[in-house]
N, C-alpha and C positions, 0 to 999 in steps of 0.2 A: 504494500500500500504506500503509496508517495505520500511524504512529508505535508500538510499543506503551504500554502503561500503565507509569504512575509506579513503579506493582507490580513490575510484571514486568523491568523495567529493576533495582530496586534485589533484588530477590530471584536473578538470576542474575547479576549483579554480586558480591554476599555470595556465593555458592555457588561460582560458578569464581574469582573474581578479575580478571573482562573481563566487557565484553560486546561487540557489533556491534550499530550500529544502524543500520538498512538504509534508505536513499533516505529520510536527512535534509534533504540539497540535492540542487538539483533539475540539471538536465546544464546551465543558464541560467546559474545560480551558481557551478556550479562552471569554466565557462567563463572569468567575471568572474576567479576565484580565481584559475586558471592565467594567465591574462594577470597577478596581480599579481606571481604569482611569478618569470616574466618577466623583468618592468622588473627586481624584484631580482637576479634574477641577471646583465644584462646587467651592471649597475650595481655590483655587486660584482668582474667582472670584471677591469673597472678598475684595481681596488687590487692593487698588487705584492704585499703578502702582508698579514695580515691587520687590520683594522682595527678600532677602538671608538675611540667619540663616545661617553662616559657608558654605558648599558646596551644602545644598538643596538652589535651586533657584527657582524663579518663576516667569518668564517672561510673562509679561502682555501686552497688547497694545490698543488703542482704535483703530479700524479700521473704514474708511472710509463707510463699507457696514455692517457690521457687529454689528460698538460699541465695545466695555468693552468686551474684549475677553482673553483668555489664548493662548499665542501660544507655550509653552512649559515650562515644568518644567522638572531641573535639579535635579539628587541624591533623586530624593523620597525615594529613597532605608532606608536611615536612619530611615524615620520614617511609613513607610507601609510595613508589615511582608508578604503581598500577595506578592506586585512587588520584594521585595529580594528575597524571593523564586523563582520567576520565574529567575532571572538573574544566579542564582547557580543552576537552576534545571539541573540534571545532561543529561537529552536530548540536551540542550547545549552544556555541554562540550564533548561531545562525536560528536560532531559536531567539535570543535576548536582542540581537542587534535589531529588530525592527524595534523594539519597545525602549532600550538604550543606546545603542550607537555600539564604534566597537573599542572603546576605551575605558573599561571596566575594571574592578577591583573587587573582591570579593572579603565579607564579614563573617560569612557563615563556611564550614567545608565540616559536617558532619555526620558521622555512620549514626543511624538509629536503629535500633531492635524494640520489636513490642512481641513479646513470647506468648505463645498460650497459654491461659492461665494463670497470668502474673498477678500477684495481690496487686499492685499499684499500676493497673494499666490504662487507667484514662485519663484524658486530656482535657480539663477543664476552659470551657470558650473563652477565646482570647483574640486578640491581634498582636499580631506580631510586632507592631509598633511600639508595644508597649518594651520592648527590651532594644532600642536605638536609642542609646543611651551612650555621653550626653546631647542634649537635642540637639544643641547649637552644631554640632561636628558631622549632624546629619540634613542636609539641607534640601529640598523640595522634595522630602519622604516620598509623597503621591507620585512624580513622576518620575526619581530616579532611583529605585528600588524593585528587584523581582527576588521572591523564594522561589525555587528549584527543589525538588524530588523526585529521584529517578528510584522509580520500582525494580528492587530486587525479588519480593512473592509477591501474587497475588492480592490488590488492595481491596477489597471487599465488607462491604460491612458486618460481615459476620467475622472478618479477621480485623476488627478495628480501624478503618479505614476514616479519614479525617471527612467530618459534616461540615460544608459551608452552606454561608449564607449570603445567594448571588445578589449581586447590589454591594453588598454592604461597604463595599471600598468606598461607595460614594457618600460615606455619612458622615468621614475621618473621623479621629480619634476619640474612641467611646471609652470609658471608663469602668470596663464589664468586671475586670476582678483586682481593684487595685492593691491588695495588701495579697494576698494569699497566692502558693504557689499555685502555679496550674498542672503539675503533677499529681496523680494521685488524689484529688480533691473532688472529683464528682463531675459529670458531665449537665449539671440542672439547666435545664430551661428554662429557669426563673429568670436568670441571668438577662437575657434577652429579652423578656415582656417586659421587666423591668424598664425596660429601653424603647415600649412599645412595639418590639419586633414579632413575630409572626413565629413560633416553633415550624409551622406545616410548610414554610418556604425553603426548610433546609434539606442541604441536596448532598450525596455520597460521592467521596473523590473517588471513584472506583479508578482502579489501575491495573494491566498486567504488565507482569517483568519485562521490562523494557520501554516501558512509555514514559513521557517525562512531564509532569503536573507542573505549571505557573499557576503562581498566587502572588498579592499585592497584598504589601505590609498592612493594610487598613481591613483586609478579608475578616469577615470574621469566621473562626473554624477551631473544629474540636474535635474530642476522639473516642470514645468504649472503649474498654478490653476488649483482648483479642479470644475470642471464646471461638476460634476456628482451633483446626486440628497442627498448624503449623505456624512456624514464625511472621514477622510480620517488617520485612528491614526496607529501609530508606534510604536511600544517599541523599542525604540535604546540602544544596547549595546555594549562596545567599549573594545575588550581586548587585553592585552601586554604578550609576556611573560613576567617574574616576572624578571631574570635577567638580561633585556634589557632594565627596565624603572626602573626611578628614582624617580619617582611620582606615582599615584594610588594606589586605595584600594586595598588589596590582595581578592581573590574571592575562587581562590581553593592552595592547597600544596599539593601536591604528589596526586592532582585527590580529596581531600577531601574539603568540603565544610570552609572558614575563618569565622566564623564572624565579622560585622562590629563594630569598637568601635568607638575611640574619632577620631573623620573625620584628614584625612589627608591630606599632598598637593596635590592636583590633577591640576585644572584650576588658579582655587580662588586665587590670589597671596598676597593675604591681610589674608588669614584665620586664619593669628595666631597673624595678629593687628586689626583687627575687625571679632573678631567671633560672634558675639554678634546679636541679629533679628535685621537689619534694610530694610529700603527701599534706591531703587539704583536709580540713577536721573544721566542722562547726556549718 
């Protein structure tokens, strides 16, 4: 099935606030991709509780049903050559460039797993905007921001698959959960009537392996457990344009591929008084 047009990608993009784009990578790749996630997670397992080396992270958890599990590592990109490749592979940006141009930087590059069964596996409704943080270093949010998730299984709502709410980009910044994490905390629909919105407008990111989901930092979306029979993993990745962010790695310059060198600010506020391996408590 061909790609769609630049068109058509950036025209329901602007209209809902998403789109899917269906058998990007191919089941070869996405193969490749599952084995990197893998070595991560085996490799994560490791660590007794969570870990940062500069901007790679490694969030661990004991869970309730589970045990000693990995629920997401941050920035593998620095040290695994497979995941950097896929995050510049240029089927991406050919994807971003009609909606940013091709002088990007990237704030996000993270592996997600939602396992079966996990006590803490839903996604409590948010925007993502709520963590572009500080404001001023993110500028014209609305138009120079896309979240990226390339499906490794099956996105489906019986495997936890993210509920948006089409429009909602166009409402900016709502106030849906502002003290409380959105792990683990409940998926209510309260949340949104609150806000006058509609529960029966929300719609399923359905995905299979290889398709690649756009969403806008102001979408609003959230997630169930995965009460399917298998995992449930994401490659997330998160890009700016270059002259609208003040932080992030650069990814492409005039459509060419950056390499990555000595990590930069991105999240990590500390990464240039504690660059150093340790483990994170608290």
């Amino acid at each position: 099935m061909p790609l769609p047009s630049p068109s058509e990608i950036r025209d329901a993009y602007r209209r809902d606030g998403f789109v899917v784009v269906r058998g990007v990578f191919s089941a070869a790749d996405v193969a490749v991709l599952a084995e990197a996630f893998d070595r991560q997670f085996q490799a994560g397992l490791k660590h007794p509780s969570s870990f940062r080396h500069g901007n790679f992270h490694v969030r661990v958890a004991d869970d309730g049903n589970l045990g000693h599990t990995v629920r997401m590592v941050q920035w593998p990109s620095y040290g695994d050559p497979v995941l950097n490749a896929f995050r510049q592979d240029g089927r991406m940006l050919r994807l971003l460039e009609p909606l940013l141009g091709g002088d990007l930087k990237q704030i996000i590059n993270q592996l997600h797993w939602k396992p079966p069964g996990a006590a803490g596996g839903d996604y409590a409704f948010h925007q993502d905007s709520r963590f572009r943080r500080p404001r001023e270093a993110y500028r014209n949010l609305s138009d120079s921001y896309v979240q990226t998730g390339l499906a490794v299984d099956p996105h489906t709502a019986r495997s936890g698959a993210m509920r948006l709410y089409p429009g909602s980009h166009l409402l900016g910044d709502l106030d849906l959960l502002p003290r409380a994490s959105i792990l683990g905390s409940g998926i209510a629909e309260e949340a949104l009537e609150r806000h006058g919105l509609d529960p029966s407008r929300l719609v399923d990111f359905e995905m299979e392996p290889g398709d690649v989901g756009l969403w806008h930092p102001y979408m609003i979306h959230g997630s169930a457990a995965n009460r399917s029979g298998r995992d449930r993993r994401l490659y997330i990745n998160g890009y700016v344009r270059g002259a609208d962010c003040d932080r992030g790695e650069w990814t492409w310059r005039d459509g060419r591929p950056v390499p990555l060198g000595e990590p930069v600010l991105v999240h990590y506020e500390d990464l240039h008084h504690r660059p150093e391996p340790h483990y994170v408590t608290g």
